[in-house]
N, C-alpha and C positions, 0 to 999 in steps of 0.2 A: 595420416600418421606417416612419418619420415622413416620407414622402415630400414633404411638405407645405412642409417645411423649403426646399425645392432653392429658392423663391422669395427667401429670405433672412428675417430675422425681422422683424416688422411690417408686410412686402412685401403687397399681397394680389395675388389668381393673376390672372394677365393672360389672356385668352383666346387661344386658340393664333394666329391672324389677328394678334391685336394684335403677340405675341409673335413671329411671324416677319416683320414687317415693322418692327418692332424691330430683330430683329438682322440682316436685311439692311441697315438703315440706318447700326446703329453698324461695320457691316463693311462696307461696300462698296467701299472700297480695296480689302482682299485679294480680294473676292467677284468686284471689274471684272477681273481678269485672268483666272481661270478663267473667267469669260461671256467673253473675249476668245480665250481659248483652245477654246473648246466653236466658237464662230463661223467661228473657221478652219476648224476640222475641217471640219463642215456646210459650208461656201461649197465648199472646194476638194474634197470627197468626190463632192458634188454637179456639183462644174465636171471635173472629171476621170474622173465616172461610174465612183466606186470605188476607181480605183487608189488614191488615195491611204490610204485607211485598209486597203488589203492589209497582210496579213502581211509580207510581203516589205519594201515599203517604210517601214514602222512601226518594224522591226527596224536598216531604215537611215537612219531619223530619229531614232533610241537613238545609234547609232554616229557621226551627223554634231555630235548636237546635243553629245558627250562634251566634247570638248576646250573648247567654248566656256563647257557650264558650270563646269570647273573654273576658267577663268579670272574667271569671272561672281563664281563663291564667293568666290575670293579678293578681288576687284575690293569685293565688297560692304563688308567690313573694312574697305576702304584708305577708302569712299565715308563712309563710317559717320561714321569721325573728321574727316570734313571735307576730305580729301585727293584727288589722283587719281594713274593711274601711263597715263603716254602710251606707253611702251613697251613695255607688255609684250607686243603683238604682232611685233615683232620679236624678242624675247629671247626666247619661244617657234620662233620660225623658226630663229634663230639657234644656241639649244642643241638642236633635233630636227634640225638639221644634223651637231652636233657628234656627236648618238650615232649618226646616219647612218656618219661618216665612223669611227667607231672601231668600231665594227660590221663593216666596208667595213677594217678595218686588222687583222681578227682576234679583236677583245677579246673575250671571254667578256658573253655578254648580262646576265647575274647581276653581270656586275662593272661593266656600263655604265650600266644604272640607278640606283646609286646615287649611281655619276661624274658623273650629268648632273643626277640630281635636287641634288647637292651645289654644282654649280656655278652653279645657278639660285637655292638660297638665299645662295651668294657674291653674285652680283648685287643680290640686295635686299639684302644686309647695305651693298655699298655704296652704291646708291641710299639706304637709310637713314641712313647714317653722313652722307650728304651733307643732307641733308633736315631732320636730327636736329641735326647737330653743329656742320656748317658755318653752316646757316640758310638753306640756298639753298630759296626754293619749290619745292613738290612740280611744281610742271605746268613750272619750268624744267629742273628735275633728269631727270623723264622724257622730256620733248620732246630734251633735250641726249642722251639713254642711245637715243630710238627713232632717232636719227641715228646713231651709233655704231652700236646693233647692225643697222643694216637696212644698215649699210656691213661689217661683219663678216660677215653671212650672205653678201653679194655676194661678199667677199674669197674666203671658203670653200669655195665651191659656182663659183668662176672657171673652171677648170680643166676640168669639164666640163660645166656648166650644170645638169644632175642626177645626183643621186648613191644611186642603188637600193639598198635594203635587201632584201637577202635571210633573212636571218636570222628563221627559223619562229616561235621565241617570244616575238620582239620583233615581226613581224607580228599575233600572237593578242590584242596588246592592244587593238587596234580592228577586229581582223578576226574572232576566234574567239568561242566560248561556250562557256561550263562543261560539261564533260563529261556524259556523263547517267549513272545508277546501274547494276549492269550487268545488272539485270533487264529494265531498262528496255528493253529493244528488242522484247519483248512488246509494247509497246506502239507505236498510231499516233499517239503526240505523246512530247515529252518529260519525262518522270518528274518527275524532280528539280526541275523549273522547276515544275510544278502541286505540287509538295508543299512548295515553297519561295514558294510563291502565298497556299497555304491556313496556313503556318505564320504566314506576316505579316499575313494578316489575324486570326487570331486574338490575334497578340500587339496587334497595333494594339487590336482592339475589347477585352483583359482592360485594357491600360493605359487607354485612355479609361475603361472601368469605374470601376480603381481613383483615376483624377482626380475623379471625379465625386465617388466615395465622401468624396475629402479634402475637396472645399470645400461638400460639405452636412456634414460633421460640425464644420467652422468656421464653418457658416454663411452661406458665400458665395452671391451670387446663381450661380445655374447653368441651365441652358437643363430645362424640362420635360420627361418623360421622350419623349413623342410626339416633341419635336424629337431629342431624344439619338437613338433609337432610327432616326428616319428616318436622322438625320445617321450612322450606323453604318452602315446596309444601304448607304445612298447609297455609301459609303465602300467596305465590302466589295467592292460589285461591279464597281464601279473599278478595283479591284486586280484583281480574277478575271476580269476580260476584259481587262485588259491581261497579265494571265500567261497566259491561252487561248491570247491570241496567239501569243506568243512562244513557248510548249511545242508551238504547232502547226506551227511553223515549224523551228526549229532550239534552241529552247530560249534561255534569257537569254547576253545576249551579257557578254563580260569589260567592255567598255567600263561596262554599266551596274552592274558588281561595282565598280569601280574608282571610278565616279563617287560609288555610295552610301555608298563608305565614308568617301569625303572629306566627304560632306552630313555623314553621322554625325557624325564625329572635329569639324568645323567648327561645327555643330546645338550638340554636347554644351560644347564651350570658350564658344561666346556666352551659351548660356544657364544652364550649373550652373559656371561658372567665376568665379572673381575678377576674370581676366585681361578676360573677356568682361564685365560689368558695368563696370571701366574703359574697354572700347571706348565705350560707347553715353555713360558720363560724358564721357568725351572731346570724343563728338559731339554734347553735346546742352549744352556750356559748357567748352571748356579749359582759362580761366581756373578757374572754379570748381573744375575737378575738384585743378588742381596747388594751388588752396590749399585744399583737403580730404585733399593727401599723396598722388594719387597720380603718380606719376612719369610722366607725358604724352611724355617724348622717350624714356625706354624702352618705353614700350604701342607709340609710333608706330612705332621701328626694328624692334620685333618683327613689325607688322603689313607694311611694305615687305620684311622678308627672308623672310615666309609670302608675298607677292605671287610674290615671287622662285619661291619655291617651286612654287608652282601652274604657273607660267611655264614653267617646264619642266616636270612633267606633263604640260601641254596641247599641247607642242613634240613631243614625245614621241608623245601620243596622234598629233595630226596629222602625223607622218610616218610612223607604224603605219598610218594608213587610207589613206593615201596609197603606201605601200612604198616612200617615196623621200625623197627631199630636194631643193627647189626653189628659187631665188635668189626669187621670191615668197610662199615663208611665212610668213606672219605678217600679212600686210598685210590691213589694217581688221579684226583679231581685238580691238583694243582696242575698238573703237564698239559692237562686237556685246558685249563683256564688260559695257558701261559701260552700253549700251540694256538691255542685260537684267538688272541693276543697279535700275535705276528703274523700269522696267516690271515687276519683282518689288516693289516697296513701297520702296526704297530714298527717305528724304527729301533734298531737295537741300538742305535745311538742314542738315540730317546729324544722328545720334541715332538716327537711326529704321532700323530693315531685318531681314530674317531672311533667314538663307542656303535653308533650305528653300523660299521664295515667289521667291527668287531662280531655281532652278530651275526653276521655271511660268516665266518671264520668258525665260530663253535656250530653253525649247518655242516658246513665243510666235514668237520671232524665226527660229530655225531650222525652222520649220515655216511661215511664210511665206515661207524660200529655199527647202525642199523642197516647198511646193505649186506655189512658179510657175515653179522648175524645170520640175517633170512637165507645166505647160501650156506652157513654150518663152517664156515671156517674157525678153524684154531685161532683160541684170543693167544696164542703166545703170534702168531703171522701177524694177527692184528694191531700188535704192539710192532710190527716190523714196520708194516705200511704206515702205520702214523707217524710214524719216527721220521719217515722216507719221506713224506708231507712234508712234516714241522720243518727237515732239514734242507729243501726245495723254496720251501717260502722265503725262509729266511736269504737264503742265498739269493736269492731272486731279488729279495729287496736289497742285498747290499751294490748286487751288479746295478741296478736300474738306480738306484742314489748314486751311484759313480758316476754312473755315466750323466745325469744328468744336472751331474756339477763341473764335465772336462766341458 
């Protein structure tokens, strides 16, 4: 095998030094939030003398961090095209009210989920329709929709101020984890979470193989194998002490079943989709893209009635970890979806974003409420330092787009 190739043709070999300061440099957007997120960990593990990276509480920063990123995910779509949605943290309160209360009226859980995931893409369709059709701006249509619905959750939840859910497998979505195998109790950890550990790292490292494989046989430049290979182990063990964990514990939780599958289904439409390549034309020249054919007020209704969607998921999730219903849910789940938006690489120019780096983004954020929780800090501080975040990234990413258009 012509390994010589991976440089590209005419390339000559860079020294490994050269070469990894190389691609720390053309990556250091993605790169600044894992070093941002490795620093949490370290400050608060250190300032909490452990606790914080327990078992225990790791598995409850999986379960806290859920609802935000599904809202984050969506959020990043709406950020993409240039748009924003003010409401969706109320319209998440709002409908994880509404399956509180038909939960609470008998319905069958199987028949409630799909009632409320269906009523949260009603609300993006007409957030869209208004957005799309009418021509109202996005930040007036949702500022008008977080008024309404933060006056409907109130209207809702009147009566008795909270409204508890009892119902076991509508609790299991933020509360439970996957069952384990039934040999499994042999064992002092859980099974199916270490073989559901080593399964994804192996799929991860044949696919990275086979990437590699395609752009030396095109001839692309591609990272040396010394770097490939670190970048693998690095990777591996990543995964296998975060599944340690978890299998030592209680095994992987539903939240992070539920969360991965929306990355996937989300991952797979931006990036091997038609639909997904008009989002980023969208956001990267409107004009342009509608006179290149494609239909910009359909990409946008579709991506407000997917917000919708998410919006209720994350309603859902948050009154599953909570077992109730609150007349204050929802409130500031937009800032945290929108911070973790651009703290995941999201451009405020718009064009730019991946839902996956969106995910490191709402870690970021909800692992700064779960460290300074565990030390008892004041949430009014806590709303300082998130602030200090959101305003840091951002800035970060406009200096590093500057510069790396002079």
């Amino acid at each position: 095998m012509k390994t010589e190739k991976m440089m590209g043709s005419g390339q000559k070999k860079e020294s490994l030094a050269t070469e990894v300061a190389s691609l720390f440099v053309s990556n250091i957007r993605d790169y600044a939030m894992y070093i941002a997120l490795a620093v949490i960990f370290l400050i608060f593990t250190i300032t909490t003398k452990g606790l914080f990276i327990s078992s225990r509480n790791l598995i409850n920063l999986v379960n806290q961090t859920g609802y935000v990123a599904v809202l984050a995910i969506g959020m990043t779509l709406v950020l993409i095209i240039k748009h924003i949605d003010l409401s969706i943290g109320f319209v998440a309160g709002f409908l994880g009210a509404v399956a509180a209360i038909l939960l609470s009226k008998g319905w069958n859980v199987w028949l409630v989920l799909p009632t409320v995931l269906a009523c949260g893409v009603l609300v993006g369709v007409y957030q869209g329709f208004l957005v799309t059709k009418i021509q109202v701006p996005a930040f007036v249509t949702t500022l008008a929709g977080m008024f309404m619905f933060r006056g409907l959750l109130s209207m809702v939840t009147a009566g008795t101020g909270t409204i508890i859910v009892r119902d076991r497998v509508f609790l299991q979505l933020s509360n439970g984890y996957i069952p384990d195998l039934p040999w499994g109790a042999n064992f002092d950890f859980h099974l199916l979470t270490l073989l559901v550990g080593i399964g994804l790292v192996v799929s991860i490292i044949v696919s990275q193989i086979r990437h590699r494989q395609s752009l030396l046989r095109y001839e692309f430049k591609t990272n040396s194998m010394p770097i490939f290979v670190v970048k693998q182990i690095a990777l591996s063990v990543i995964v296998l002490v975060i599944t340690w964990i978890m299998a030592s514990y209680r095994g992987i939780p539903w939240t992070a079943v539920i969360v991965s599958v929306v990355l996937l289904i989300y991952n797979f439409v931006l990036t091997k989709t038609r639909f997904g390549r008009h989002v980023y034309a969208i956001g990267g020249n409107a004009e342009a893209a509608e006179l290149s054919g494609i239909k910009v007020n359909k990409v946008t209704f579709l991506v407000f009635s997917s917000m919708g969607l998410m919006a209720a998921l994350a309603g859902m999730l948050y009154t599953s970890r909570l077992a109730s219903a609150t007349p204050t849910a929802g409130l500031g789940f937009e800032l945290d979806a929108i911070a973790s938006s651009y703290i995941g690489g999201v451009s405020v120019g718009g064009g730019v974003g991946r839902v996956t780096n969106t995910i490191i983004g709402a870690l970021v954020i909800m692992s700064l409420t779960n460290g300074m929780n565990l030390l008892g800090v004041d949430i009014s501080f806590q709303y300082v330092v998130k602030g200090a975040i959101f305003v840091l990234a951002v800035a970060f990413d406009v200096t590093t787009r500057k510069r790396a258009k002079a």
